[in-house]
TIRO-343300 format. One line per 8 residues: their letters; for each residue z, y, x of N, C-alpha, C, O, CB. Coordinates in steps of 0.001 Angstrom, whole numbers. Each point is the difference from the previous one (the first is absolute). Glycine has a CB too. Layout:
% TIRO-343300
a> Z,Y,X,Z,Y,X,Z,Y,X,Z,Y,X,Z,Y,X; ... .
% end
This chain:
% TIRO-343300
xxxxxxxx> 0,-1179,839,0,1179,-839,0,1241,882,784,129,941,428,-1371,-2776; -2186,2210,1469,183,1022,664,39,1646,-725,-757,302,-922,-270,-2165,2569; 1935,2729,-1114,510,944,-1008,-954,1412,473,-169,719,984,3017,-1939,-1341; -3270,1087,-893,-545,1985,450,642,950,682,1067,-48,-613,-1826,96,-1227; 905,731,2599,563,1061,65,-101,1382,-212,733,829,540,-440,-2291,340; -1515,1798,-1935,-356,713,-678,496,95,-1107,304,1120,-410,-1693,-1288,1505; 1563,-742,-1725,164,-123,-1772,1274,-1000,-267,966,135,-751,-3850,46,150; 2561,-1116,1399,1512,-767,397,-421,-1629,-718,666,-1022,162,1540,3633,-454 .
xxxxxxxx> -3455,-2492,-499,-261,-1605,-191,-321,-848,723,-818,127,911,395,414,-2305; 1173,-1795,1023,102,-1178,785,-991,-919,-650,-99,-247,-1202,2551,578,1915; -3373,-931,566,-905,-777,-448,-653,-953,849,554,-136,1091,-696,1780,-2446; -1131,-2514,1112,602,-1147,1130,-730,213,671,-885,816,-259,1761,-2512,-546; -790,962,2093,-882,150,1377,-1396,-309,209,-650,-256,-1013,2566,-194,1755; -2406,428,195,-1168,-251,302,-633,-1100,404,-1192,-233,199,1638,1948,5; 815,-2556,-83,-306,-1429,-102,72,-874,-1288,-305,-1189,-79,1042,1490,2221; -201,642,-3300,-96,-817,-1274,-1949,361,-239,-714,805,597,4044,-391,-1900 .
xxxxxxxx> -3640,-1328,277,-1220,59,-800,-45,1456,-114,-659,774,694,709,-3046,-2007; 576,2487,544,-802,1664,-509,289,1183,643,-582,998,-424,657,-1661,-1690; 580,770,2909,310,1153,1774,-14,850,-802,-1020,690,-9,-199,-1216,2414; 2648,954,-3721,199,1029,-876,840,1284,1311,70,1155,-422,191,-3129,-2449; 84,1817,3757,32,938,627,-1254,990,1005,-111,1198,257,2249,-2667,-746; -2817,410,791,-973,921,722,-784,647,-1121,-394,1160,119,176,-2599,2072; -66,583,-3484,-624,1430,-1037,475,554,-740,-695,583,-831,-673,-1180,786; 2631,667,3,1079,1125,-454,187,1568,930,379,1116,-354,971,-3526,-472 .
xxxxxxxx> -1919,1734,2436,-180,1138,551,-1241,786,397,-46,1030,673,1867,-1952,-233; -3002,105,-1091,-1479,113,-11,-336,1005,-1391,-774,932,-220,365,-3614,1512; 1296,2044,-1966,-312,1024,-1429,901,885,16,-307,982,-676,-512,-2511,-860; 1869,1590,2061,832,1155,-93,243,1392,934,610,1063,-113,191,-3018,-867; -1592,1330,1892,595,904,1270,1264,161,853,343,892,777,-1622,13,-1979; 2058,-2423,688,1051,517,1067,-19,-1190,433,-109,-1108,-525,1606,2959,-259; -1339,-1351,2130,-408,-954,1456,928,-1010,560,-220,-1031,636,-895,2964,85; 2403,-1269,-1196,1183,-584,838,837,-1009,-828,640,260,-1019,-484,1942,2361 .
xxxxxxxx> -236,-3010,-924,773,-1248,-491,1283,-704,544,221,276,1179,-2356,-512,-1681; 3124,-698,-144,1293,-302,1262,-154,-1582,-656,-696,-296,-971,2948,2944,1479; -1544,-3416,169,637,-1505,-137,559,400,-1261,449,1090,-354,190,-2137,2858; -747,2,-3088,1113,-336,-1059,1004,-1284,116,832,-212,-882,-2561,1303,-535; 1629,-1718,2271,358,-1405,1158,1105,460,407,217,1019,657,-2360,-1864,375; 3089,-188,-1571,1408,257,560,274,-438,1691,211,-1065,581,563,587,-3268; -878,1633,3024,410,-748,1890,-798,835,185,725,860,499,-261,-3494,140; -1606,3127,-662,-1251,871,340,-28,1259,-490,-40,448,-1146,-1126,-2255,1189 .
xxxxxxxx> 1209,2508,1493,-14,1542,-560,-1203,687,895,68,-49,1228,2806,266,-1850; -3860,358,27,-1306,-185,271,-1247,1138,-1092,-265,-186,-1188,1383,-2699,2025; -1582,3832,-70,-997,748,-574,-1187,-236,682,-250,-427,1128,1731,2011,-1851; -2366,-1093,-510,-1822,-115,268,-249,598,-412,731,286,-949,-1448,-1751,1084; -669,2424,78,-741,734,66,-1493,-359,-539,-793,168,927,2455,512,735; -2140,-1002,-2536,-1439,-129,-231,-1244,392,1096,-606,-625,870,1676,1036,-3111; -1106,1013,1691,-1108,567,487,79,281,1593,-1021,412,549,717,527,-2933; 1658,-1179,3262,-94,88,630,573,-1119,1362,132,5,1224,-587,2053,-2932 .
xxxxxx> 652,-2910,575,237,-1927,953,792,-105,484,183,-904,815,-1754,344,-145; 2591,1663,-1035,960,168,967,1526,-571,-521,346,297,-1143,-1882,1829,2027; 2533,-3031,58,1149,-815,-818,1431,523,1246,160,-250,1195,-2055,-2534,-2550; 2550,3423,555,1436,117,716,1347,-940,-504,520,-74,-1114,-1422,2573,1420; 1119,-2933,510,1445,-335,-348,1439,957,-154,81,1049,639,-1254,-2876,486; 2056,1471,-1831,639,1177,203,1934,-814,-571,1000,718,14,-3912,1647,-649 .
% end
């Protein structure tokens, strides 16, 4: 699961079938996404490929 950080919806990854996060941020415009994974603390960046830990 991975959480918007734009809008704050949680939705699933990019390894499920339907990669409701990468076009949640394709249609929406917001880029930045976090873990929703307990143990994992972790941002991404779409448009710009970019992943921090934190």
């Amino acid at each position: 699961m991975r959480t918007c950080q734009k809008c704050g919806a949680t939705l699933c990854c990019d390894s499920s079938p339907n990669r409701h996060a990468s076009k949640h941020a394709r249609a929406s415009g917001h880029p930045v996404i976090a873990s929703a994974q307990p143990g994992e603390r972790w941002l991404y960046c779409y448009p710009d490929d970019a992943f921090c830990e934190y």
